[in-house]
C-alpha positions in Angstrom: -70.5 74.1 -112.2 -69.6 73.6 -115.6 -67.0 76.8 -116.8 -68.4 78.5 -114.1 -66.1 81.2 -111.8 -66.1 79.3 -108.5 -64.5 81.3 -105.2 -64.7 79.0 -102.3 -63.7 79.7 -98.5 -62.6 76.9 -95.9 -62.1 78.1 -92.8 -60.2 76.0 -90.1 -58.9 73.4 -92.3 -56.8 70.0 -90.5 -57.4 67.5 -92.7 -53.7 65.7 -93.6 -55.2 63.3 -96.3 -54.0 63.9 -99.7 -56.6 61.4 -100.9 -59.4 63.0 -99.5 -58.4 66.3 -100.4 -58.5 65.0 -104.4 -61.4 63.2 -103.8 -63.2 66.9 -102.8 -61.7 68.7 -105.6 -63.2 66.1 -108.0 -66.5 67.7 -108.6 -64.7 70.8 -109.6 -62.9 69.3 -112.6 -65.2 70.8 -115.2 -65.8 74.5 -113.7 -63.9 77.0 -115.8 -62.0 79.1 -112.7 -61.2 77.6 -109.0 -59.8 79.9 -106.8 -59.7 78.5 -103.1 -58.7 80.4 -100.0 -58.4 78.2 -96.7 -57.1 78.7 -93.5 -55.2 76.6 -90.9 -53.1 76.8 -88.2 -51.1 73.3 -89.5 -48.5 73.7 -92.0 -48.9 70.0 -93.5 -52.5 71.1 -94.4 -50.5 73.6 -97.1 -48.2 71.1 -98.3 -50.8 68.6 -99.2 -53.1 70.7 -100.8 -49.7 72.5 -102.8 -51.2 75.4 -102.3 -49.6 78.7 -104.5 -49.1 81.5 -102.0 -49.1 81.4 -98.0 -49.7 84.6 -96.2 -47.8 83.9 -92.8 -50.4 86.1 -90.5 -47.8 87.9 -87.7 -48.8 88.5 -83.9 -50.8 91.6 -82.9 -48.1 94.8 -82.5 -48.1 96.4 -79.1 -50.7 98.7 -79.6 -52.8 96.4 -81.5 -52.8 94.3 -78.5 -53.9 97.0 -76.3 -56.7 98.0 -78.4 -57.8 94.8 -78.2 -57.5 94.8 -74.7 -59.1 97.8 -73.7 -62.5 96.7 -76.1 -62.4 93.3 -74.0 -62.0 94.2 -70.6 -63.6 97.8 -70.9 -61.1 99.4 -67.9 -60.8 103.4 -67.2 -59.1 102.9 -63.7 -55.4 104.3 -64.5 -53.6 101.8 -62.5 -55.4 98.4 -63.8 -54.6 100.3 -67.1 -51.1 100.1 -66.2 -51.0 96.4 -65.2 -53.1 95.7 -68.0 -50.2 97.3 -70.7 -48.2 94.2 -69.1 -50.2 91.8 -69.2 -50.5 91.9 -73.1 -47.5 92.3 -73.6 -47.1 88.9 -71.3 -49.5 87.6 -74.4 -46.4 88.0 -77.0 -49.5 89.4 -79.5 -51.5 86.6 -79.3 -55.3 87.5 -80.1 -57.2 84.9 -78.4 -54.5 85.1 -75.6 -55.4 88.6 -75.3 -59.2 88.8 -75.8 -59.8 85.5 -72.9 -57.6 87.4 -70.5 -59.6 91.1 -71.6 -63.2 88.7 -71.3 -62.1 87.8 -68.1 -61.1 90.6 -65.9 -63.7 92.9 -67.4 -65.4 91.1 -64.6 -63.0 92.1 -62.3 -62.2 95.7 -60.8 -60.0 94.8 -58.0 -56.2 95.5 -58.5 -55.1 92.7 -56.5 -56.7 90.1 -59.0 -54.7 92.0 -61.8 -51.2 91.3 -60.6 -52.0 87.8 -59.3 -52.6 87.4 -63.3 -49.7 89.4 -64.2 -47.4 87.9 -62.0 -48.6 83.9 -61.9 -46.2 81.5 -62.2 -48.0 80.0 -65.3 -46.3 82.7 -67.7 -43.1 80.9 -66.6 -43.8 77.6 -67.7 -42.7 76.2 -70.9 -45.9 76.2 -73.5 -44.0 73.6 -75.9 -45.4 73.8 -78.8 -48.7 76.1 -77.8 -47.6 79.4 -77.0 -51.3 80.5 -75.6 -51.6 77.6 -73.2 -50.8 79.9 -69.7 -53.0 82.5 -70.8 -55.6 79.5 -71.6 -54.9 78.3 -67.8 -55.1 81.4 -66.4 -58.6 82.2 -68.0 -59.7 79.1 -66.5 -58.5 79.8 -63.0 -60.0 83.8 -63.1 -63.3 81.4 -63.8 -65.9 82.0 -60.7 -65.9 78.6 -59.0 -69.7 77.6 -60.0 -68.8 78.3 -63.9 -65.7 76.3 -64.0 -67.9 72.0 -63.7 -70.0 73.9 -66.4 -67.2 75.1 -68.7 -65.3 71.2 -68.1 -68.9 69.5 -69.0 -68.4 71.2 -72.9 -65.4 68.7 -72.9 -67.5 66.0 -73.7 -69.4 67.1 -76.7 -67.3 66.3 -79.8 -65.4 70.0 -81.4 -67.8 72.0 -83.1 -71.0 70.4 -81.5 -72.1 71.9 -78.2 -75.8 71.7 -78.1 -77.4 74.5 -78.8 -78.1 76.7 -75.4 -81.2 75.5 -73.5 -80.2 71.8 -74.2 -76.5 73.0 -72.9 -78.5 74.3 -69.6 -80.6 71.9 -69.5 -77.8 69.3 -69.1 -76.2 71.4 -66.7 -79.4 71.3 -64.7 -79.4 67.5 -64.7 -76.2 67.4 -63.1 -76.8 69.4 -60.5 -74.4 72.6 -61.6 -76.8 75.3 -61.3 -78.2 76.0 -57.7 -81.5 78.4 -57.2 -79.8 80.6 -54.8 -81.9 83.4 -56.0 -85.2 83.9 -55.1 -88.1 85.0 -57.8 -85.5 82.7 -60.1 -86.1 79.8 -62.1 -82.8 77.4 -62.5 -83.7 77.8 -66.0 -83.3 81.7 -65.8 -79.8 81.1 -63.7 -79.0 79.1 -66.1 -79.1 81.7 -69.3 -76.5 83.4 -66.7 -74.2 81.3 -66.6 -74.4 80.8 -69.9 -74.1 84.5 -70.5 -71.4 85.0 -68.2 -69.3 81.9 -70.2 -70.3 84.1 -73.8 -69.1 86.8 -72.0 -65.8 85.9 -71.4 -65.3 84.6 -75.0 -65.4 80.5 -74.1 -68.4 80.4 -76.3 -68.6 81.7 -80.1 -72.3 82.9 -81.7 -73.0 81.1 -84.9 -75.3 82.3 -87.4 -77.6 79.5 -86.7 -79.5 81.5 -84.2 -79.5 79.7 -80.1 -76.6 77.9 -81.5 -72.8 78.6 -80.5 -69.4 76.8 -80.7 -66.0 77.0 -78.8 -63.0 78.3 -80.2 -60.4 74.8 -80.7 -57.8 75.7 -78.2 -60.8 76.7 -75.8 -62.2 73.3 -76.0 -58.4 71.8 -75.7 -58.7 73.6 -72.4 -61.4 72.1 -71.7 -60.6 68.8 -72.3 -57.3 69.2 -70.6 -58.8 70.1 -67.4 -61.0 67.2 -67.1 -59.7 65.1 -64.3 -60.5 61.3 -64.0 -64.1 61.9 -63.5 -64.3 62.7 -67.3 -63.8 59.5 -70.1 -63.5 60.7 -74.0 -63.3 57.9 -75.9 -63.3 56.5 -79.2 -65.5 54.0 -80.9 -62.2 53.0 -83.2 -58.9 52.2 -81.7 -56.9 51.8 -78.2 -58.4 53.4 -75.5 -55.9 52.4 -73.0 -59.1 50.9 -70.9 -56.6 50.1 -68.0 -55.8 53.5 -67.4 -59.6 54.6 -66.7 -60.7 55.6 -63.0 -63.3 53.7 -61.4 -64.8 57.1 -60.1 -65.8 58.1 -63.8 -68.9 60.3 -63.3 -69.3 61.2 -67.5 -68.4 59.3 -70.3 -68.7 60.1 -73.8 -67.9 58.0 -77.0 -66.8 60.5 -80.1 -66.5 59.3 -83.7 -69.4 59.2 -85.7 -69.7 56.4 -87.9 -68.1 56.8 -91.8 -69.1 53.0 -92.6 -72.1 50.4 -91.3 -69.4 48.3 -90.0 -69.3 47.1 -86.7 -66.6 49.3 -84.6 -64.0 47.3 -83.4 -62.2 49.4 -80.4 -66.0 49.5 -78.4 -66.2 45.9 -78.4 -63.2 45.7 -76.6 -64.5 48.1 -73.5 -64.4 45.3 -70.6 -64.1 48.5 -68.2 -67.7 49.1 -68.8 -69.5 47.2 -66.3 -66.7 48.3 -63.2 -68.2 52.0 -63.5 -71.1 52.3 -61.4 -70.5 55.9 -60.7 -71.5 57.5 -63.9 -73.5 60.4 -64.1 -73.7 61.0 -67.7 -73.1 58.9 -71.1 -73.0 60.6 -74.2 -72.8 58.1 -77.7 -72.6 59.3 -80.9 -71.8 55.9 -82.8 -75.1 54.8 -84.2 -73.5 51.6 -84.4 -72.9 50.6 -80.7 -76.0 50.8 -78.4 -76.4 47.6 -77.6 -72.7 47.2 -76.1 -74.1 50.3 -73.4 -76.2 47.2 -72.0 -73.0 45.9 -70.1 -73.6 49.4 -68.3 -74.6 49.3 -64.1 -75.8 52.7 -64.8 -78.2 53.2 -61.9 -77.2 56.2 -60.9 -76.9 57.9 -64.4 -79.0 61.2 -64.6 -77.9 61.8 -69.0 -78.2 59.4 -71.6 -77.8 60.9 -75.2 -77.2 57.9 -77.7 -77.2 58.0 -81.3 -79.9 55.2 -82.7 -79.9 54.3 -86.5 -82.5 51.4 -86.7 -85.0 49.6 -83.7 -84.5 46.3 -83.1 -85.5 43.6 -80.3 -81.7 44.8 -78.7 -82.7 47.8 -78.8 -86.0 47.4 -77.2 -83.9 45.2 -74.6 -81.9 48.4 -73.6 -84.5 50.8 -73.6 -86.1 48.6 -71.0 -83.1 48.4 -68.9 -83.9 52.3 -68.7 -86.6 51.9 -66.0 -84.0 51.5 -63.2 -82.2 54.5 -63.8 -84.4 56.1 -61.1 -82.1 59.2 -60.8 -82.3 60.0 -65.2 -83.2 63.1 -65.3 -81.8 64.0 -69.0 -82.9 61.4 -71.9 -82.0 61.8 -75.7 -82.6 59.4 -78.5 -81.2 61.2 -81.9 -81.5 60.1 -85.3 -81.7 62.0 -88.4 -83.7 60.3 -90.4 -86.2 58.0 -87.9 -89.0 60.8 -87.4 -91.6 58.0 -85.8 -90.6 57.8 -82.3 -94.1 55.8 -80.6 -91.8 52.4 -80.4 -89.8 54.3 -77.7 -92.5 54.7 -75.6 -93.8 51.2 -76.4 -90.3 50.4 -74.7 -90.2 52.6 -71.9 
């Protein structure tokens, strides 16, 4: 990169570390030009990285809005076209406000449904600090009852990794989400619709990267801010206030990857474990921490996705505990680098 012209794009950006946002520009000491654009909804990301001009981007205008609206929901029926003028402007020119709530009653032609949107009680309530949060809730309750345990399952998968779609229906199938109601269907084939139906009312984003999609941040908020008791996200570091945790957990998952080979120190501290018999799904993406999952009286678990960086006797130990998990019907082992895999089934 030496006196070369560099341009460089960073989309999304949160990170509030001074520090770490040095330590990236380091490589770039000895090109000749730098320029940088980034984006972030955060002010504090724009004060740490002293950035020279901020372009403030404004709401949608009222017929900007609309246009949006009308390439969403796809409506020629005059009076949902009038109900529809209100409810974007119910949006305050919020895009992603306005394209969930377009995604969503594209679906729906009857006029009834339209003013139970425009009229809900959730525009009334006070958003705090998120101004799209009622039209996030009312996307979710528009949801056809056998998407919505689908769309709250995406809560457990950290942001920006949702499996890619068939391991995304596949784990739905596991669970027991989709139902072969249609004859000459597989639940494979049922499956790909739901899936559609979800892309189809913007919840899921297409990457570039082919079978492989994502959800918008404030759509996996949602998401997560749904999930009742049934659902644990925890962390590998820190408090995880284990006290406040349901007994009736069906899914838990356990976020943060590991940034050192240092044993975690908030897992350790998970007496809570053993007391959750109910779980139906576990998802681990610490490498460091499979052995604690042994405290687990997982019998009736039906996933197991856990993150293995080396194989071990403790390791074998748990693998073996597998074989009275009679109702598994989901089982991942994922490691980047280990490409030899006959040990497992030594194990199993």
């Amino acid at each position: 990169m030496k006196f070369k012209r560099i341009f460089l794009v960073l989309d999304d950006m949160w990170n509030e570390n001074q520090c770490l946002w040095e330590s990236f520009l380091i490589p770039f000491h000895s090109a000749g030009i730098v320029n940088i654009l980034f984006t972030t909804r955060n002010k504090k990301v724009a004060d740490v990285i002293q950035t020279t001009n901020i372009f403030h981007l404004g709401f949608l205008s009222e017929k900007q809005g609309w246009c949006l609206f009308q390439q969403r929901a796809l409506c020629d029926d005059e009076n949902l076209m009038k109900i529809g003028q209100k409810i974007v402007n119910k949006c305050g020119g919020l895009p992603l406000a306005i394209k969930l709530l377009g995604s969503h009653l594209r679906f729906e032609k009857d006029e009834d449904k339209w003013m139970s949107i425009l009229q809900s009680e959730l525009w009334d309530l006070d958003p705090g600090t998120n101004e799209i949060f009622p039209a996030l809730k009312l996307s979710y309750q528009m949801m056809p009852i056998h998407l919505k345990p689908c769309f709250r399952y995406c809560s457990l998968f950290p942001k920006k990794r949702i499996p890619d779609k068939n391991h995304l229906i596949w784990l739905w199938m596991a669970q027991g989400y989709i139902q072969p109601k249609i004859r000459g269907k597989t639940m494979e084939e049922i499956g790909i619709e739901y899936f559609d139906e979800l892309l189809g009312r913007s919840l899921f984003q297409a990457t570039k990267y082919g079978n492989n999609f994502e959800m918008h941040d404030l759509v996996y908020d949602l998401a997560v801010s749904i999930s009742n008791n049934e659902f644990i996200i925890m962390k590998s570091e820190g408090d995880n206030q284990n006290n406040c945790i349901s007994n009736n957990a069906r899914h838990l998952a356990v976020h943060d990857e590991p940034t050192n080979n240092e044993a975690p120190k908030g897992i350790l501290a998970f007496p809570f474990l053993s007391r959750l018999v109910a779980l139906r799904s576990i998802f681990c993406y610490d490498r460091r921490i499979i052995n604690d999952f042994q405290l687990l009286n997982s019998t009736r678990l039906r996933v197991l996705h856990i993150e293995i960086d080396h194989f071990d006797s403790n390791t074998s130990k748990f693998l073996g505990s597998i074989v009275s998990m009679k109702h598994l019907r989901y089982l991942c082992f994922h490691n980047p680098i280990l490409r030899d895999l006959s040990w497992a089934k030594v194990a199993l």
